[in-house]
C-alpha positions as CSV (number, residue, x, y, z in Angstrom):
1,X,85.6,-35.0,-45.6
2,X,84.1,-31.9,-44.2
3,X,80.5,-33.5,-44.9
4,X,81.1,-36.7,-43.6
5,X,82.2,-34.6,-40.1
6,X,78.9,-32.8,-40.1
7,X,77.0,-35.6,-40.0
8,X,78.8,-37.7,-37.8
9,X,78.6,-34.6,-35.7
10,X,74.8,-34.7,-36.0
11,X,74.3,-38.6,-35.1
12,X,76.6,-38.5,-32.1
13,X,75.3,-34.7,-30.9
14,X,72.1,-33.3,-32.1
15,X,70.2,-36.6,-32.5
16,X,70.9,-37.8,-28.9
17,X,69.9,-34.3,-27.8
18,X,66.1,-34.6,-29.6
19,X,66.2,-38.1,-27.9
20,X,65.6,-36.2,-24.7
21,X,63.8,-33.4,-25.7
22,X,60.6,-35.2,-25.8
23,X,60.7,-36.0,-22.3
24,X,60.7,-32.3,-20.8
25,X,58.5,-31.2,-23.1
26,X,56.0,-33.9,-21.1
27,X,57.7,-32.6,-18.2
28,X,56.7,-29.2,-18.6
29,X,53.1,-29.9,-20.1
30,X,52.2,-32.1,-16.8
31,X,49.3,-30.5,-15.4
32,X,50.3,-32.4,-11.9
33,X,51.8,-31.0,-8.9
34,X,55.5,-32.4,-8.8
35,X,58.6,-31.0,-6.4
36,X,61.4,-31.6,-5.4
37,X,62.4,-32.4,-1.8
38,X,65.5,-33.4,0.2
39,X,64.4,-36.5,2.6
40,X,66.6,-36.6,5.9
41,X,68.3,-40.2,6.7
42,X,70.3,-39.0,9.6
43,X,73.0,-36.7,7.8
44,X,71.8,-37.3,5.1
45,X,69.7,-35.8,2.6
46,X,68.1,-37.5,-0.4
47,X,67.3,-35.1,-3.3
48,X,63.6,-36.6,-4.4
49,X,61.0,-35.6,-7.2
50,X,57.8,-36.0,-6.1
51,X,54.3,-36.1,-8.4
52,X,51.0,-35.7,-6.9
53,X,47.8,-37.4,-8.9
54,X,45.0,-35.0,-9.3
55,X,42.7,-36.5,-6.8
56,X,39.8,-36.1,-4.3
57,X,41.0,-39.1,-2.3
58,X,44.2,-40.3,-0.9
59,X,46.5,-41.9,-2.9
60,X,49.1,-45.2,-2.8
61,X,52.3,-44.3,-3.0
62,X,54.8,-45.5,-5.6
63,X,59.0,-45.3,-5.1
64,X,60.3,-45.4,-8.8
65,X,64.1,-46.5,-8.5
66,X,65.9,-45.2,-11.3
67,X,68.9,-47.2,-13.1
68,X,72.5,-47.4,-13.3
69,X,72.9,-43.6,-14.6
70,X,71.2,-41.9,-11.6
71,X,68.0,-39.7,-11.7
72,X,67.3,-38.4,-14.7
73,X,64.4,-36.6,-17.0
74,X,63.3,-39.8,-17.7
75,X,62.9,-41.3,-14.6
76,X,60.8,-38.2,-13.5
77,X,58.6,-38.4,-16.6
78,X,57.9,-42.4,-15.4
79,X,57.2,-40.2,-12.4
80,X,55.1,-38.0,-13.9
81,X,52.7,-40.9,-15.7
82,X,52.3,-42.8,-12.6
83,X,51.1,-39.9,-11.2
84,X,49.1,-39.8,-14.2
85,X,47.3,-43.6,-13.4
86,X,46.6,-41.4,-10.2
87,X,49.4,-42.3,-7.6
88,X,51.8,-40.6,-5.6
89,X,55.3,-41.4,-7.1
90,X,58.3,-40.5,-5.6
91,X,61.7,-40.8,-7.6
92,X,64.7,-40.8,-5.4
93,X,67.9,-39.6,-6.2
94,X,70.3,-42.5,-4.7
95,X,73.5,-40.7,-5.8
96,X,72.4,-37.7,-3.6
97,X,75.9,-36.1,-2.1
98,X,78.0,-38.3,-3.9
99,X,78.6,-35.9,-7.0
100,X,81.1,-33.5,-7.7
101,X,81.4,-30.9,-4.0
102,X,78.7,-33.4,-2.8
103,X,76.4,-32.9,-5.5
104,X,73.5,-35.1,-7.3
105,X,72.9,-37.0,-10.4
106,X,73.1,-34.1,-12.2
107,X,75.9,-32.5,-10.8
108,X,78.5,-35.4,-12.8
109,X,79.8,-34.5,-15.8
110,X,78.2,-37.5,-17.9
111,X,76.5,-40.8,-17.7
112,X,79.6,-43.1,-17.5
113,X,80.9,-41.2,-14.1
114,X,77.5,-41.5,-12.7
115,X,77.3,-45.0,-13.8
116,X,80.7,-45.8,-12.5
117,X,79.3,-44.0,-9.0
118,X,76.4,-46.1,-8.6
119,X,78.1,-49.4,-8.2
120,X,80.4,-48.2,-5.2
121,X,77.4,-47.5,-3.2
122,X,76.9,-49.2,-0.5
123,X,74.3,-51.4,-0.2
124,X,72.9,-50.7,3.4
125,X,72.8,-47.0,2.7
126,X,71.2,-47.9,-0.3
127,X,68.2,-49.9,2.0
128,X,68.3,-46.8,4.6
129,X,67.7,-44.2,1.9
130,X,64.7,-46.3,0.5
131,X,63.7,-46.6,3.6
132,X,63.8,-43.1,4.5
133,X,61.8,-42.4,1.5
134,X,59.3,-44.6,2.1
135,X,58.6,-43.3,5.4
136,X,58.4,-40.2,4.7
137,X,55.9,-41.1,1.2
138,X,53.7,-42.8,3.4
139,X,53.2,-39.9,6.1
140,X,52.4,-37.2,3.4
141,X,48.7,-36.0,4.6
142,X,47.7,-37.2,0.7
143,X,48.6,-40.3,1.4
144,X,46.5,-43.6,1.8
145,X,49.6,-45.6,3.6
146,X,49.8,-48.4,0.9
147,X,53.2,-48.4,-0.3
148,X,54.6,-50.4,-3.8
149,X,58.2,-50.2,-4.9
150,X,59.2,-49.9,-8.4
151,X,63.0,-49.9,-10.3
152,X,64.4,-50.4,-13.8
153,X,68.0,-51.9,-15.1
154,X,70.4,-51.5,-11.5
155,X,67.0,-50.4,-9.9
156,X,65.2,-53.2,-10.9
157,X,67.5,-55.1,-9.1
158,X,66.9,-52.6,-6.1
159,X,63.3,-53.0,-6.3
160,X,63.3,-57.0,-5.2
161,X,66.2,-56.2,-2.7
162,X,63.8,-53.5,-1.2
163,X,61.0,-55.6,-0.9
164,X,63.2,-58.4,1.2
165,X,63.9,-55.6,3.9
166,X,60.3,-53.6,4.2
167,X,57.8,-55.7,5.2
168,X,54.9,-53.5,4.4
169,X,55.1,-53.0,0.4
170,X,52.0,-54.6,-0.8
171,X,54.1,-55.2,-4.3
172,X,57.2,-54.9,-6.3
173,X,57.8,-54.3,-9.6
174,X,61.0,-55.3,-11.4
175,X,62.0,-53.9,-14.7
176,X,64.8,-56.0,-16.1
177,X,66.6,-56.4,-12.7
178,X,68.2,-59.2,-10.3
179,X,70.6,-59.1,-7.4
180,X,72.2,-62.0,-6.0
181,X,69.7,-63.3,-3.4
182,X,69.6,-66.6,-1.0
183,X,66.5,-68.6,0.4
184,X,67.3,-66.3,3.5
185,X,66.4,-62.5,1.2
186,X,63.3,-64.5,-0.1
187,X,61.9,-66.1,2.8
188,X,61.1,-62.5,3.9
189,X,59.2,-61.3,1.7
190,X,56.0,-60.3,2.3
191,X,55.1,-58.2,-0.7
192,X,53.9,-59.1,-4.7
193,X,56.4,-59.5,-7.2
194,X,56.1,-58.7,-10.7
195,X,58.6,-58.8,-13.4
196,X,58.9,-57.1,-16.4
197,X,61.8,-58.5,-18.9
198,X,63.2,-58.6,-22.4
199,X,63.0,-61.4,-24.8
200,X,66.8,-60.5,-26.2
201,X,68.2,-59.8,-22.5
202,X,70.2,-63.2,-22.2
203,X,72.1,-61.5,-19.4
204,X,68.9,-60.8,-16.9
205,X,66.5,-63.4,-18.6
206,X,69.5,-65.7,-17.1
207,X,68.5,-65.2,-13.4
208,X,64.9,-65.5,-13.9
209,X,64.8,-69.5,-13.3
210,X,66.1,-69.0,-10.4
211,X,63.9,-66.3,-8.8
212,X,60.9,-68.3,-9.8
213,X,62.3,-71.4,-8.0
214,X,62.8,-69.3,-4.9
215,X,60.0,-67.9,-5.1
216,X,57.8,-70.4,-5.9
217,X,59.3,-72.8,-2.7
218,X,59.1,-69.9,-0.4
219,X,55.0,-69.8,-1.3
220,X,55.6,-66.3,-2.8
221,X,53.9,-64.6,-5.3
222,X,56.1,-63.9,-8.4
223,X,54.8,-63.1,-11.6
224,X,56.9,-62.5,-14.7
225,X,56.3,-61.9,-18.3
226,X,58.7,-61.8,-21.1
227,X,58.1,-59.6,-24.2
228,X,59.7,-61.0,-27.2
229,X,62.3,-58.9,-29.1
230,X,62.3,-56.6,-26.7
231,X,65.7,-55.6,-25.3
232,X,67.1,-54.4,-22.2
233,X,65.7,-50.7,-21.3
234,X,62.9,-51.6,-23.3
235,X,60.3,-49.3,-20.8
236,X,63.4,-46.0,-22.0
237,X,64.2,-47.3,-25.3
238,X,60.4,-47.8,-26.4
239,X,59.3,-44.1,-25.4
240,X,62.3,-42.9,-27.4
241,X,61.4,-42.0,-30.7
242,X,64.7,-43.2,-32.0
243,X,63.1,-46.9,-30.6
244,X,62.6,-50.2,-32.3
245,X,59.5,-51.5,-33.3
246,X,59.4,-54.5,-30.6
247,X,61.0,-51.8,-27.5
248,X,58.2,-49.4,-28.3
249,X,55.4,-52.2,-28.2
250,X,57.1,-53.6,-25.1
251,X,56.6,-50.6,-23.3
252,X,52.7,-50.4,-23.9
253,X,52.2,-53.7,-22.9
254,X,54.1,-53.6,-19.8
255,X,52.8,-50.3,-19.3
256,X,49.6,-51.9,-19.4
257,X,49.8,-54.6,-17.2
258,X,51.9,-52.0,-14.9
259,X,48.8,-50.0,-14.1
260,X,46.5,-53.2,-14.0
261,X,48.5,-54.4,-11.3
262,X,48.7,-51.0,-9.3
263,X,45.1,-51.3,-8.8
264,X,45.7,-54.2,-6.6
265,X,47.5,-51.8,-3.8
């Protein structure tokens, strides 16, 4: 009995501990300039990591929307690699003064209360942060002014809504996400949409017909590919080293195509 405790003890603790570990230890190897900063919306501040690209020239900037469990390591290492493929990226935190005494992501006690958090946001203050943070992205003296928005899972879904409220994104990339859109949110778009999705996703794959529809009779531009076996998560799942096979080859592909299509901005 005793043995079967310490291992079960080991799968549910230590394990999902390593899981993670690999992801600061990139952190903290980055050569690139990253910081945070607190972006003003009126009263509000939104608690944003920023990476710089080391660069002699100006740079696009990329917003990286993070998913249904707030801003975490992850999220900055995507961050972090973008900045890498030599952009600015710019990760904010969208729970920002909604923990515990008005904390941050990190300020819940675990994933499920931030999760639970993120879905009695409000959408408009959802748009106005993002719009905050694009603003002030755009201004930073490095720079270029060209402006793409990028999300995964909930902020997937965020990353199309974005792009049918800011009229100057020159794309949008959409990592397993949807929201509920009419003719009305696609008619004004003006930016490129890309999706990213999972073969074994049944519950986003779903909503893709009728994106591409809309899309497709606004005279949009909306590109999606579908990587086989690959589940939902598949751009976290597939840099874990816990991963399966088709999540981890999922994530180089899209990861791939990612950075071919950034050079369009």
């Amino acid at each position: 009995m005793k043995k079967f405790l310490a291992v079960f003890l080991f799968l549910v603790i230590v394990l999902p501990l390593c899981a993670q570990d690999y992801v600061k230890q990139r952190l903290e190897k980055s050569p690139r300039h990253s910081e945070w900063v607190d972006v003003k919306n009126g009263d509000r501040k939104i608690h944003s990591f920023v990476v710089y690209p080391q660069s002699k020239d100006k740079a696009a900037a990329v917003i990286v929307i993070h998913e249904n469990r707030g801003l975490t390591d992850w999220v900055r290492g995507v961050a972090d690699q973008l900045a890498e493929a030599g952009y600015i990226a710019i990760a904010p935190d969208l729970l920002s003064g909604t923990g515990p005494k008005g904390g941050n992501t990190s300020d819940y006690p675990d994933e499920d209360a931030a999760r639970e958090a993120i879905y009695k946001l409000e959408q408009s203050q959802v748009t106005s942060d993002l719009n905050a943070v694009a603003d002030y992205v755009i201004k930073l003296p490095a720079s270029n002014g060209r402006l793409a928005v990028s999300g995964f899972c909930w902020g997937g879904g965020q990353s199309l809504r974005f792009a049918t409220n800011r009229p100057d994104l020159k794309s949008a990339f959409v990592f397993y996400g949807s929201f509920d859109h009419t003719k009305e949110d696609i008619a004004r778009i003006k930016a490129s949409v890309y999706g990213f999705y999972g073969g074994n996703d049944e519950r986003i794959d779903a909503t893709i017909p009728k994106t591409t529809e809309a899309m497709k009779e606004a005279g949009k531009t909306y590109e999606q590919v579908t990587y086989e076996g690959a589940g939902h998560g598949f751009m976290r799942s597939g840099e874990d080293p816990s991963g399966s096979a088709a999540d981890k080859d999922a994530q180089i592909k899209a990861w791939e195509r990612w950075k071919n299509l950034l050079k369009k901005i």
